[in-house]
N, C-alpha and C positions, 0 to 999 in steps of 0.2 A: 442323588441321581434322579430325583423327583423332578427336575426339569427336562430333562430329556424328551426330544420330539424325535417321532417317529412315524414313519411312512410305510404304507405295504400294496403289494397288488391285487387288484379285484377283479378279473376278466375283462384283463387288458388295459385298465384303466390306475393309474395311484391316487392313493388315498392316504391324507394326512396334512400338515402334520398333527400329530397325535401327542397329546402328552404322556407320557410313562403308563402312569395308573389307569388311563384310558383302554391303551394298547394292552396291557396285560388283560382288562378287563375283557377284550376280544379275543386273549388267546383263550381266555378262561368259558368264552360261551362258543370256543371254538369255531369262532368266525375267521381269526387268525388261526391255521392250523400248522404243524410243522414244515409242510410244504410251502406254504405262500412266500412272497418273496419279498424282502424287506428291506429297509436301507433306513441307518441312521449316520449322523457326522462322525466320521471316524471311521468308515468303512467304504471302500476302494471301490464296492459297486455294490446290489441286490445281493441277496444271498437268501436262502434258506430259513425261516425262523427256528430248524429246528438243529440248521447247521453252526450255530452261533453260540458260542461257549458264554461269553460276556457281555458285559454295555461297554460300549464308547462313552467318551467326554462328551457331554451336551453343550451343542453350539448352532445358532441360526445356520440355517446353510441350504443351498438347494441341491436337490440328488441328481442324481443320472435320470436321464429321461427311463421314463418306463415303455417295458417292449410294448410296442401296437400289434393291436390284430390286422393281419393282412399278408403276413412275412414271415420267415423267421429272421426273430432280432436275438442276438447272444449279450447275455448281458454277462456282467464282469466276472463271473461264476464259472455253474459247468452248466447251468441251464438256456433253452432257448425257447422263443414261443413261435408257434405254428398255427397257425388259423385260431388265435387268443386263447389256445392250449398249454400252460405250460407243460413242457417235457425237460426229460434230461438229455443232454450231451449223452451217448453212448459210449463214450471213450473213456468217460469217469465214472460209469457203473455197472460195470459189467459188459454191456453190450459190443456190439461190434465199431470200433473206433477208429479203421481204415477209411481210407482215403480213395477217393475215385475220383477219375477225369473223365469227362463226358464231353470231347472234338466233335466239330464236324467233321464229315469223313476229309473232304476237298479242301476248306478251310484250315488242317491241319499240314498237310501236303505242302500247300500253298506258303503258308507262314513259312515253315521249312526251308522253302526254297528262298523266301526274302533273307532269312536269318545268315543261310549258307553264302549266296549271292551277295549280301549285304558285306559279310567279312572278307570275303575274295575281291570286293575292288575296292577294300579299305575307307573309302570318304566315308561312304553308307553307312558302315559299321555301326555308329553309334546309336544311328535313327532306328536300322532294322531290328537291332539286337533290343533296345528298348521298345519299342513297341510289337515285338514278337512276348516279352514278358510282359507287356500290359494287355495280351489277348487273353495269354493261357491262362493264367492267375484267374480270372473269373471260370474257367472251365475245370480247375480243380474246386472237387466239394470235400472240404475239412469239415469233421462231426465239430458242429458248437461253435462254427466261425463260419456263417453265411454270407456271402456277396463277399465272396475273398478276391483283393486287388492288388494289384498293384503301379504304386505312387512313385517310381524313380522316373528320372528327368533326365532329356538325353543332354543335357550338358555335364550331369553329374561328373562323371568318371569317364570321357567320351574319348580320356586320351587312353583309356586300358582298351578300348573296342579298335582303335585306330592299331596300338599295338600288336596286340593281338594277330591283327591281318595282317601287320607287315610281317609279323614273326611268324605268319601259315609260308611264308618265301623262303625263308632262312634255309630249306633244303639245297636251296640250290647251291647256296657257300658250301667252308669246307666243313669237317669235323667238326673243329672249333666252335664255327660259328652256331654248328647244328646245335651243340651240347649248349651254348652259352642262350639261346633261342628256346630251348626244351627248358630249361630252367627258368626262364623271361615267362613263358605260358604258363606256367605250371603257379608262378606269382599272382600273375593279374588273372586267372583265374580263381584264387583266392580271393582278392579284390571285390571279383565279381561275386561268389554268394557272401560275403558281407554287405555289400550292395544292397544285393536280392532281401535277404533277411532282412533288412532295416529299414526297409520301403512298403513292407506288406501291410493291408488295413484289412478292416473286416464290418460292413454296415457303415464304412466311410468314416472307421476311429482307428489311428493306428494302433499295431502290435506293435508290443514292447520285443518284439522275438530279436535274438542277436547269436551269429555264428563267433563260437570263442576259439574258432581250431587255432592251435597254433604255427605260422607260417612256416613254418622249418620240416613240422611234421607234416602240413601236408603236401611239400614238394616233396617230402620223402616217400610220401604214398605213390605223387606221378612216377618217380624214379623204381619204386616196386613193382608197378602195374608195366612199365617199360622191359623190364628186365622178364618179368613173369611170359612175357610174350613169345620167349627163348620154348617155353615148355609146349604151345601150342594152344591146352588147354588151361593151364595155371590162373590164367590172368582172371578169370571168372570166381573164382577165391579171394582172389586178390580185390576184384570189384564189390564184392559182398560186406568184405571186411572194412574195406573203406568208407563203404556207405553206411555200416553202424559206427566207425568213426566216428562221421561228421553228423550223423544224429546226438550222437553222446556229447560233441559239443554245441547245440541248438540251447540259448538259454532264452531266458524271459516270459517262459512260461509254465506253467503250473503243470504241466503233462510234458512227458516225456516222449520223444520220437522213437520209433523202433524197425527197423526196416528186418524181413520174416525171410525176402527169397533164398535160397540157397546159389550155392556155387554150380550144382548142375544144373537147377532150372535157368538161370542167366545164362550159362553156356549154352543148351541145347535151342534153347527160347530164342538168342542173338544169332547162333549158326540157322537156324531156320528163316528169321528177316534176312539177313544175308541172304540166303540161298534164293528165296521171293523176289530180294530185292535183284537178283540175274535177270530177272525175265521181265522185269520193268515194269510191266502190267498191273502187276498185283502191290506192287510198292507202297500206295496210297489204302490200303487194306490192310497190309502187313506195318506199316506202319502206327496207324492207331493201336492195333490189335498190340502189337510192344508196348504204346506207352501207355495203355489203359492197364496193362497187368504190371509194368513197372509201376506205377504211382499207386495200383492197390497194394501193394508190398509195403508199403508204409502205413504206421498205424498210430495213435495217441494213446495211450494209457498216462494213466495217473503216477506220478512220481511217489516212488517207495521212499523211506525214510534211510 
């Protein structure tokens, strides 16, 4: 293991490679501490030196770039560096690991109406609904995934956005056609967060992140939240549940998603945008005001064993 080269960071800057006996010799005058962040061949990205149980096979190789000062850069771990500070992720050590959107107030409104307007004359569909998701994705901030994007292409799947608006008609047939329609959305809305999921990047590298729901189960969830609507109140249970669902199926990453609201905050929370939303005025206010406390409701923690 005497050949092994190794690399670590020094305020912002890497340093290396190192051969073995070197590198030890720096943990030993505590130059390298358990904190600094290090990378040898055989390891997926920086980490910890004090988070590393073993050595890797030794082989020439070049690392991941190391984070610069200037930004926060997430490196392949749970750490990120902030003005050439490193810190940790808050999701992976206790700290607060939720989620926040930060809209314009008008810009948000706006998009809304492209997304909505885009699906009701069907052509558009593909363009508005795709670039309505490459707005907001930069205005959600995930703990430890800074400059969060997204990278899908409106030719991707632009025949699920076309569908979709034609199947927002289907009321007008009969039964039939409505139920065979409600079933049709309920798919390519599927579609769509495996889409979503597989197109997100973060610092311009993509996530491995992937939705594993299974397609059966979750038409079954639109058919629950349909039926729950009978109750008046139900379906706000029914939204809750669904959305740790489809957390619990979010893979490819090392933390786990956890959505916290309850059944009467969504209710009382959506009966009140509703009720704002009467008076038209206040729409573009009550609107953010929803979806900044819906995306805090999500959170990262560390996956238990």
């Amino acid at each position: 293991m005497s050949d092994r080269s190794w690399f670590y960071a020094s305020q912002g800057q890497q340093q290396g490679p190192l051969p073995e006996a070197q590198f030890r010799s720096l943990i030993a005058r505590g130059t390298v501490t358990p904190d600094t962040l290090v990378w040898t061949d055989g390891m997926s990205g920086w980490q910890r030196a004090g988070d590393i149980p073993g050595l890797a096979p030794a082989a020439a190789a070049r690392p991941p770039a190391v984070p610069q000062p200037g930004g926060p850069i997430a490196s392949a771990g749970s750490q990120y560096q902030s003005g050439g500070q490193y810190q940790y992720d808050a999701g992976n050590h206790g700290g607060d690991g939720s989620l926040s959107f930060e809209p314009g107030l008008w810009p948000l409104l706006g998009w809304g109406l492209i997304y909505g307007i885009g699906i009701l004359l069907v052509v558009p569909a593909p363009w508005a609904a795709t670039s309505f998701y490459r707005w907001i994705a930069p205005h959600v901030n995930v703990p430890g995934r800074p400059n969060l994007a997204f990278n899908g292409q409106i030719g991707d799947i632009w025949y699920v956005f076309v569908g979709i608006g034609l199947l927002a008609y289907a009321g007008l047939g009969g039964q039939l056609i409505h139920l065979i329609a409600f079933v049709g959305q309920a798919y390519l809305s599927w579609m769509i967060i495996r889409w979503i999921a597989g197109n997100l990047s973060s610092n311009g590298q993509p996530l491995p992140i992937t939705f594993n729901g299974n397609v059966l189960h979750y038409i079954g969830w639109h058919v629950l939240l349909a039926v729950s609507s009978i109750t008046v109140i139900g379906w706000a249970w029914v939204v809750t549940a669904w959305m740790r669902w489809n957390c619990r199926n979010i893979g490819g990453t090392h933390r786990e998603v956890l959505f916290h609201a309850t059944g009467l905050e969504v209710l009382w929370r959506t009966l009140l945008f509703g009720l704002a939303s009467i008076f038209i005025i206040p729409i573009p206010w009550a609107l953010r005001w929803y979806s900044q406390w819906y995306v805090s409701q999500f959170e990262l923690v560390e996956r238990t064993a």
